[in-house]
BAPA-433526 format. One record per residue (C-alpha): x, y, z; residue number from 0; residue in one letter. Coordinates in steps of 0.25 Angstrom, whole numbers, plus 5000, padded with zeros to 4 digits. Example, Ala and Ser with C-alpha at 12.3 -4.5 7.8 and 13.67 -1.06 7.14 Angstrom:
REM BAPA-433526
    xx    yy    zz    i  aa
  5049  4982  5031    0   A
  5055  4996  5029    1   S
This chain:
REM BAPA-433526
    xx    yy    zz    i  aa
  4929  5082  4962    0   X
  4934  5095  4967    1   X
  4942  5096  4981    2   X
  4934  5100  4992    3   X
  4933  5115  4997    4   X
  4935  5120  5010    5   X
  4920  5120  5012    6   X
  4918  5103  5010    7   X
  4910  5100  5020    8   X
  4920  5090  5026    9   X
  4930  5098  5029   10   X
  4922  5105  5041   11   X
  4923  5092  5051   12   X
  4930  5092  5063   13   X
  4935  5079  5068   14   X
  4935  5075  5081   15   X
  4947  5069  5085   16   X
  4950  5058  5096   17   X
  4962  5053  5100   18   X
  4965  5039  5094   19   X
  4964  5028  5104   20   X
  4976  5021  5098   21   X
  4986  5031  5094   22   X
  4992  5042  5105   23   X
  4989  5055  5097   24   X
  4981  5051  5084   25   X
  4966  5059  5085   26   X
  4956  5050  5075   27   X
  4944  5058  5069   28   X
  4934  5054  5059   29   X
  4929  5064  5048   30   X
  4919  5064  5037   31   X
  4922  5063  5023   32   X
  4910  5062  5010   33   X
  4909  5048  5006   34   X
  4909  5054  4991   35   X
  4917  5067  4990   36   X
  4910  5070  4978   37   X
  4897  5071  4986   38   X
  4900  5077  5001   39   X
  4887  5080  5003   40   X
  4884  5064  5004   41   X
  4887  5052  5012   42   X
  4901  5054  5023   43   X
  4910  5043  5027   44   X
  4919  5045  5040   45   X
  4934  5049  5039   46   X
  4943  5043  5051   47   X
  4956  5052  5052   48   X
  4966  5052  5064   49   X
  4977  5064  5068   50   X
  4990  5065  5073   51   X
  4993  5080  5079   52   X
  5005  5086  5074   53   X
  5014  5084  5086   54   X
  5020  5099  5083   55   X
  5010  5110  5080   56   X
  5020  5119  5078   57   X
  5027  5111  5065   58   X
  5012  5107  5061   59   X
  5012  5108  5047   60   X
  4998  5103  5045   61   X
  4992  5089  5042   62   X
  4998  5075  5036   63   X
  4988  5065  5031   64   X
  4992  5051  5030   65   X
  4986  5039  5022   66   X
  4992  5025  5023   67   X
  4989  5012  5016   68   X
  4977  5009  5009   69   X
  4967  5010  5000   70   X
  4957  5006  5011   71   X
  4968  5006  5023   72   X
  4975  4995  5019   73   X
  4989  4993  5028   74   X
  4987  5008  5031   75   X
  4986  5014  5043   76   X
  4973  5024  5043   77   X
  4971  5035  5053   78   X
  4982  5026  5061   79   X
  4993  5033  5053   80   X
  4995  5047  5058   81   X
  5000  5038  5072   82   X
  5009  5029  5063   83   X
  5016  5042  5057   84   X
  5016  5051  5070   85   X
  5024  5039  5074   86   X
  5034  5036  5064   87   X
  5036  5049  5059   88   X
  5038  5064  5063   89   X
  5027  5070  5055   90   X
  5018  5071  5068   91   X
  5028  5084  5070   92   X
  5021  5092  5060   93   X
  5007  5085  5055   94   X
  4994  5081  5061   95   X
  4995  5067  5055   96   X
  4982  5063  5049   97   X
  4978  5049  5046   98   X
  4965  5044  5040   99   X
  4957  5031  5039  100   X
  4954  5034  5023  101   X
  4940  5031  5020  102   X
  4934  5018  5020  103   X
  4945  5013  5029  104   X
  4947  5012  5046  105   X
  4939  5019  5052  106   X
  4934  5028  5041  107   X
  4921  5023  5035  108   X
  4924  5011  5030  109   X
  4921  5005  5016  110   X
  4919  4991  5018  111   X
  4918  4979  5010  112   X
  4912  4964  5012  113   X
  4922  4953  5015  114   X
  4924  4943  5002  115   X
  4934  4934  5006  116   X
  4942  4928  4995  117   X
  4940  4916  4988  118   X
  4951  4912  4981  119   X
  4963  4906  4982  120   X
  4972  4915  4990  121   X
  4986  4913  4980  122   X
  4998  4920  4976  123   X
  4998  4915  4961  124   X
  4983  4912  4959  125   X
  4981  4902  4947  126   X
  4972  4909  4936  127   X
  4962  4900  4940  128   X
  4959  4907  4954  129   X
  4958  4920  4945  130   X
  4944  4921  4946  131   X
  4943  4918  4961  132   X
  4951  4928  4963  133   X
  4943  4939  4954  134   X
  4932  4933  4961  135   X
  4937  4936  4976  136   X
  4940  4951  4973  137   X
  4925  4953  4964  138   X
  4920  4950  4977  139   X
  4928  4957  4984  140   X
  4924  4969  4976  141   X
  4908  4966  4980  142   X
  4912  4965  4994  143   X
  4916  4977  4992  144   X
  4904  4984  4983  145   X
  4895  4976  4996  146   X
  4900  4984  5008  147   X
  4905  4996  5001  148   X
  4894  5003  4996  149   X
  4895  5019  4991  150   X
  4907  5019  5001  151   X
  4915  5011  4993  152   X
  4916  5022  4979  153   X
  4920  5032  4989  154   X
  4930  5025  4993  155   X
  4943  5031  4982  156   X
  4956  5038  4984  157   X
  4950  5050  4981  158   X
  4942  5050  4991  159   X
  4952  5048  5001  160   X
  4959  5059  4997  161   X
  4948  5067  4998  162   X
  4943  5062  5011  163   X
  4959  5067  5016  164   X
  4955  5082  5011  165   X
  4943  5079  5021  166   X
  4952  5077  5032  167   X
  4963  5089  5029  168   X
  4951  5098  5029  169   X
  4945  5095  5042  170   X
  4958  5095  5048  171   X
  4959  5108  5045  172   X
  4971  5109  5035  173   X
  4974  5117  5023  174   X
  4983  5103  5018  175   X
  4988  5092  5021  176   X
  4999  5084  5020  177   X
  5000  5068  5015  178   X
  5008  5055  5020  179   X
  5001  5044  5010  180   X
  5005  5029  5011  181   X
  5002  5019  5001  182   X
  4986  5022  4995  183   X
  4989  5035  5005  184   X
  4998  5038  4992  185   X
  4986  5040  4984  186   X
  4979  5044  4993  187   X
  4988  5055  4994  188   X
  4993  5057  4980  189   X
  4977  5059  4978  190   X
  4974  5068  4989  191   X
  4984  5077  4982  192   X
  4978  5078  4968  193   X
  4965  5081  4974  194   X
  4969  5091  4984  195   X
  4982  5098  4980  196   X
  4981  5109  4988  197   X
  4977  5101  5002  198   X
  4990  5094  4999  199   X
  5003  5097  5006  200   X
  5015  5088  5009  201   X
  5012  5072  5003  202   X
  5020  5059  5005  203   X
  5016  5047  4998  204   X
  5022  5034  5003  205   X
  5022  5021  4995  206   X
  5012  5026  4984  207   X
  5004  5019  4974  208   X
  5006  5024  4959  209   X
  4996  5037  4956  210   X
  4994  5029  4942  211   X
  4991  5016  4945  212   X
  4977  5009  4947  213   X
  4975  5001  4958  214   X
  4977  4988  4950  215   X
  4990  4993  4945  216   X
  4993  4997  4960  217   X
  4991  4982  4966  218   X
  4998  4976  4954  219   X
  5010  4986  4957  220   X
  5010  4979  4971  221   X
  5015  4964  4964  222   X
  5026  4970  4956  223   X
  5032  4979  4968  224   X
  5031  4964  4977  225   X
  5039  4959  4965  226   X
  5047  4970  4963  227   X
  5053  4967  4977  228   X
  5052  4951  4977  229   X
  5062  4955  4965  230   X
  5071  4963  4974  231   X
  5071  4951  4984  232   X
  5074  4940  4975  233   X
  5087  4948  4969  234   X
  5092  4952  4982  235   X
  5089  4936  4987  236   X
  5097  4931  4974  237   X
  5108  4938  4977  238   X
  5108  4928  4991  239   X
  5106  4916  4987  240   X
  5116  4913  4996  241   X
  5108  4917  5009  242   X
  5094  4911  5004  243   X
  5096  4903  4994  244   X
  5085  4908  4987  245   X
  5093  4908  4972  246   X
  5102  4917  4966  247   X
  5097  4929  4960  248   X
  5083  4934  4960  249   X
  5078  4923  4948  250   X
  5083  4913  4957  251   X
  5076  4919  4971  252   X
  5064  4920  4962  253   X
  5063  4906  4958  254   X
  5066  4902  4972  255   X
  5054  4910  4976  256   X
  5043  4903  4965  257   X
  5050  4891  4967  258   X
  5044  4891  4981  259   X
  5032  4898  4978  260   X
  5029  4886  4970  261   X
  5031  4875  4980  262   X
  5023  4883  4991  263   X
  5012  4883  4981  264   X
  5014  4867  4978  265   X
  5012  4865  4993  266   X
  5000  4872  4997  267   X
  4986  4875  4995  268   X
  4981  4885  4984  269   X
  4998  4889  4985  270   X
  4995  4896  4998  271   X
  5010  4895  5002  272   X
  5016  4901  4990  273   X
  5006  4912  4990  274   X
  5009  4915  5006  275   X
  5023  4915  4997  276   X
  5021  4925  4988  277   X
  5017  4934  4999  278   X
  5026  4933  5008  279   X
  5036  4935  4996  280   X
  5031  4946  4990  281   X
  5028  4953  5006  282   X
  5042  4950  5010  283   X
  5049  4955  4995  284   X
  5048  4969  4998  285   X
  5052  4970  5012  286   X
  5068  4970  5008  287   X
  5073  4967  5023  288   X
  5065  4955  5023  289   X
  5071  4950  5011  290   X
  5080  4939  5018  291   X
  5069  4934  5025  292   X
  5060  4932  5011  293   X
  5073  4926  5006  294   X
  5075  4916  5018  295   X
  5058  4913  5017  296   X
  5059  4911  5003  297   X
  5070  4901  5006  298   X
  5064  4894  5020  299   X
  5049  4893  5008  300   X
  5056  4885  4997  301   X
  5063  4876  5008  302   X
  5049  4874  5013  303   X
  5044  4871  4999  304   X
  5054  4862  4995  305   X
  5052  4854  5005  306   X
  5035  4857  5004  307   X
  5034  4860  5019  308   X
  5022  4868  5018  309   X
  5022  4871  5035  310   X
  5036  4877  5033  311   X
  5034  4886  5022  312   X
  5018  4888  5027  313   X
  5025  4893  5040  314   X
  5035  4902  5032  315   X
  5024  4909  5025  316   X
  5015  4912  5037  317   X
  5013  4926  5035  318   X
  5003  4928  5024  319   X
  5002  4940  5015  320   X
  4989  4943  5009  321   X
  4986  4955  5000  322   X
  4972  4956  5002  323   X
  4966  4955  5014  324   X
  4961  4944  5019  325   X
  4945  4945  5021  326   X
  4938  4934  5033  327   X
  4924  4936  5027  328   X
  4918  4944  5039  329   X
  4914  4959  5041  330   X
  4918  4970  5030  331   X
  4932  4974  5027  332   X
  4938  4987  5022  333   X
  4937  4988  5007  334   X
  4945  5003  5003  335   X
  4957  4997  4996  336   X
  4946  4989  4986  337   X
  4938  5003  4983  338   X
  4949  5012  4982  339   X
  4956  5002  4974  340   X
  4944  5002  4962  341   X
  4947  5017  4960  342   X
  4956  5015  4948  343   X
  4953  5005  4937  344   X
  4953  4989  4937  345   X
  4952  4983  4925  346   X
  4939  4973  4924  347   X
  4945  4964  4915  348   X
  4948  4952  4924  349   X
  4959  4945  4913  350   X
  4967  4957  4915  351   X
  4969  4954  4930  352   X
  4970  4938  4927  353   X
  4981  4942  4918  354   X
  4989  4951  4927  355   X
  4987  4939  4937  356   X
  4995  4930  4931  357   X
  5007  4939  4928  358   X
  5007  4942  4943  359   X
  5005  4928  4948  360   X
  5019  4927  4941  361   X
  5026  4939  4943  362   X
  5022  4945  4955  363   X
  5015  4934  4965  364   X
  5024  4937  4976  365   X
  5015  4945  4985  366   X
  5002  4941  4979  367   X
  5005  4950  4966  368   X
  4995  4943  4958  369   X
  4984  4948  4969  370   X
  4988  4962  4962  371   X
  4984  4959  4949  372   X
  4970  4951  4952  373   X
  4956  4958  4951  374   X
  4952  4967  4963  375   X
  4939  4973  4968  376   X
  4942  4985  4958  377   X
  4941  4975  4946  378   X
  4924  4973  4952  379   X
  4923  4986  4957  380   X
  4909  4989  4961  381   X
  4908  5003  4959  382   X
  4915  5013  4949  383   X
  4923  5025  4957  384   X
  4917  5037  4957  385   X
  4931  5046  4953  386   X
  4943  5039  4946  387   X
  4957  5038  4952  388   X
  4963  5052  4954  389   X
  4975  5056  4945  390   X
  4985  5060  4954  391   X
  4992  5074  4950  392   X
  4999  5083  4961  393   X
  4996  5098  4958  394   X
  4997  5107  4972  395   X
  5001  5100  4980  396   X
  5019  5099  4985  397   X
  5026  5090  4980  398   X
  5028  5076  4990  399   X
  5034  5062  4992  400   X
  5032  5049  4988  401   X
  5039  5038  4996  402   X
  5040  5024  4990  403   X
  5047  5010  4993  404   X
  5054  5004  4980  405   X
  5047  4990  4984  406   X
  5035  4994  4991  407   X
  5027  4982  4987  408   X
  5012  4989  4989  409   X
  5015  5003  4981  410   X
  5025  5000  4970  411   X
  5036  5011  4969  412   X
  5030  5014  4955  413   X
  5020  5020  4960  414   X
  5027  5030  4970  415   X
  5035  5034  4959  416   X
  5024  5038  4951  417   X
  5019  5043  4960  418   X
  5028  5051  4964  419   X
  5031  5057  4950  420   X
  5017  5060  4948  421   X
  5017  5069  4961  422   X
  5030  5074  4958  423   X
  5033  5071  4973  424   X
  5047  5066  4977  425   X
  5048  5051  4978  426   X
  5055  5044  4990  427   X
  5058  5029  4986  428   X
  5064  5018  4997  429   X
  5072  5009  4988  430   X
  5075  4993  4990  431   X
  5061  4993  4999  432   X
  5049  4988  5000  433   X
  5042  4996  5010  434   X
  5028  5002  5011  435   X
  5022  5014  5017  436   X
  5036  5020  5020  437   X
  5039  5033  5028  438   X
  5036  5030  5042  439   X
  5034  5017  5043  440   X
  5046  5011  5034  441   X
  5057  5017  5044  442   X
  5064  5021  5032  443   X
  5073  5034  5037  444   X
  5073  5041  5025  445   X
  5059  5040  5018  446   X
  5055  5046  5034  447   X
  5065  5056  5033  448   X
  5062  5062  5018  449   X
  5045  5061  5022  450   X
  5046  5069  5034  451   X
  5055  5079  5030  452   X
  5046  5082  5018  453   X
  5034  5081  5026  454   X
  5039  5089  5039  455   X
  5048  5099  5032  456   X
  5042  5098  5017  457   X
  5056  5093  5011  458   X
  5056  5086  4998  459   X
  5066  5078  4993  460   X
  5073  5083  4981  461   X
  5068  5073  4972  462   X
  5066  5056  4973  463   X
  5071  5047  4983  464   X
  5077  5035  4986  465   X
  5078  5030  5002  466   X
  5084  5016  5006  467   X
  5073  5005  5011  468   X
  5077  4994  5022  469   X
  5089  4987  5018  470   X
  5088  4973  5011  471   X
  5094  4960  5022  472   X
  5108  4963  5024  473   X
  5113  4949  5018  474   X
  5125  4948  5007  475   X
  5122  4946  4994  476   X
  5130  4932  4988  477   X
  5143  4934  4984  478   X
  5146  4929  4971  479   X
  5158  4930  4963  480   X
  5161  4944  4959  481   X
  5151  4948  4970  482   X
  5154  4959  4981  483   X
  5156  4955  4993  484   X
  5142  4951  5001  485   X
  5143  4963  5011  486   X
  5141  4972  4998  487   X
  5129  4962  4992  488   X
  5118  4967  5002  489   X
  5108  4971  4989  490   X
């Protein structure tokens, strides 16, 4: 479809600002946007966007749209997110931040989808016989989502989005603007650019998802990354056998963990306490200064199994890690990340999905990997998109920055470096850390430091690189004979 002219009937609107209720400075708005931008003349959605004023006019250098988290909002923060940054950063100085519920999210017209609470067994290492429970959970799922959709629902595509953010530069009033994606936002972004060169200035990309990959191939990459760092732990933990008594080496830390994954599993229910195990495993993996505390949970857990008190270990795994949301069966809920998901292809062959789930089942179950590899809504889709995925190029707009964790467990840093390569943009990589959604809210000093210097004075690096992430627990590595002393063992 060709880029809009000044002419697009959407680009006259004036929004009426009002100050925000909750957030000293932030005016809110709502725009209009064409539910097909191939067909403007026809049915509009609403657009619900929020401003935060450049606090010096004199160094304004114009407009900084920001999107964070998603497809469908999740974990990000909407039109919230111009008062998160003019908070944590100093990019207020120079630009009217600008934040934006994308469509079918917040307070935007919303794409809803009838609740279809699931069925099966809720496990970590499902059986091959709760396989077709499972497929049957998300098919329904997909027809709660075909219901209460309706001609919303096709609409409803990364490309859209991007094209809805060319709606909102043009009725604020600018020539270009420039980008702060997190997360989807990095897609968002990455295809905003290809669409619109020339509306593009300055771009930063953070914790971004591989310009290549399907969406299928996104979740999967989400198990490896988990293990990926569950890795990292187990060697750091084996070289302290000492401390937690957990085995030495990571082999042996690894069999300590199955070892008790297994009892939990012998003494519950549908092996609710090992699957509460896995989670918090693969949640706590990443986060490498909370590495003593998995190390010292993992030993307090196998104590507890040993000796089959199913309170103890019960109490030890309270907090509860769920990948998908939980549903209670009442009212519609917000179904973007199901739509925009079944913009790229899944296949329809459910062996190929049975198969996958058992490899991950034993590879990667720490984190409820195998939930990567199962059917989704996309394998039922209800409706054929009307354009495929865009092929991201950049050609005409400045060269930018990508800014990736080496652990992030939601965008794996594979796909930051392709991306990355394919924008020919400079490429920021916090080793040894498992952060997501980093500058401004991961207090890393560097990663703040190069973003704002390139954004506020328009200075590159000279080419990729590496920052420190939060250190690993300050405890001693095992002395061993020939070892260093245990003040120079802190890897």
């Amino acid at each position: 479809m060709a880029v809009p002219q000044a002419s697009y009937p959407f680009h006259d609107q004036r929004p009426r600002w009002t100050a925000s209720d909750t957030e000293e400075g932030l005016e809110l708005a709502t725009i209009e946007v064409p539910l097909d931008h191939a067909h403007p003349d026809g049915e509009r959605i609403s657009l619900a966007i929020s401003r935060r004023r450049a606090a010096d006019p004199a160094r304004r250098r114009g407009i900084l749209l920001c999107v964070h988290g998603g497809p469908g909002g999740e974990a990000g923060l909407g039109r919230a997110l111009p008062a998160e940054l003019a908070r944590r950063t100093p990019l207020r100085r120079a630009y009217d931040l600008i934040g934006l519920d994308p469509r079918g999210t917040g307070d935007s017209t919303r794409l809803p989808a009838a609740p279809t609470p699931a069925r099966a067994v809720f496990d970590s290492r499902p059986p091959d016989s709760a396989f077709a429970a499972l497929t049957a959970d998300m098919r329904a799922r997909e027809e709660g989502c075909r219901q209460a959709g309706g001609r919303l629902r096709q609409h409803i595509s990364t490309r859209n989005t991007a094209r809805d953010l060319d709606i909102v530069r043009a009725v604020l009033g600018e020539e270009r603007l420039s980008f702060l994606g997190y997360a989807y936002g990095t897609l968002v972004g990455a295809v905003y650019g290809t669409l619109f060169p020339g509306r593009l200035d300055r771009s930063v990309l953070d914790s971004s998802v591989h310009p290549g990959w399907t969406w299928r191939q996104q979740f999967m990459a989400q198990a490896v990354a988990v293990r990926e760092s569950v890795d990292h732990w187990a060697e750091w933990a084996g070289r302290r056998d000492g401390h937690f008594g957990l085995g030495v080496g990571a082999a042996q830390v690894l069999a300590t963990v199955e070892r008790t994954a297994a009892l939990l599993a012998e003494q519950s229910a549908d092996a609710e306490l090992r699957t509460s195990f896995d989670g918090v495993v693969g949640q706590l993996a990443p986060e490498r200064p909370r590495w003593e505390a998995l190390a010292r949970l993992v030993a307090r857990l196998r104590a507890a199994a040993e000796e089959k008190d199913t309170a103890r270990a019960g109490a030890l795994l309270a907090e509860r890690v769920a990948w998908l949301p939980a549903e209670s069966g009442a009212g519609l809920r917000t179904a973007v990340l199901e739509a925009v998901t079944c913009e790229t292809p899944w296949p329809d062959d459910l062996e190929v999905y049975y198969r996958d789930m058992r490899r991950f089942r034993e590879r990667f179950p720490y984190g409820y990997g195998v939930l990567r590899a199962m059917p989704w809504v996309g394998t039922f889709r209800g409706f054929a998109p009307p354009e495929g995925p865009t092929r991201i190029r950049r050609e005409g707009y400045p060269v930018g920055l990508v800014v990736q964790a080496d652990g992030d467990p939601l965008d794996h840093h594979e796909g930051a470096a392709a991306m990355a390569d394919l924008l020919g943009h400079r490429l920021i990589t916090v080793v040894d850390c498992g952060g997501h959604a980093l500058y401004g809210f991961a207090g890393n000093r560097a990663v703040d430091e190069h973003v704002n210097r390139y954004l506020l004075e328009g200075l590159l690096p000279e080419g990729p690189v590496e920052c420190a992430g939060e250190p690993r627990p300050a405890i001693p590595a095992d002395v061993r004979r020939g070892d260093p002393a245990p003040a120079d063992r802190l890897s």
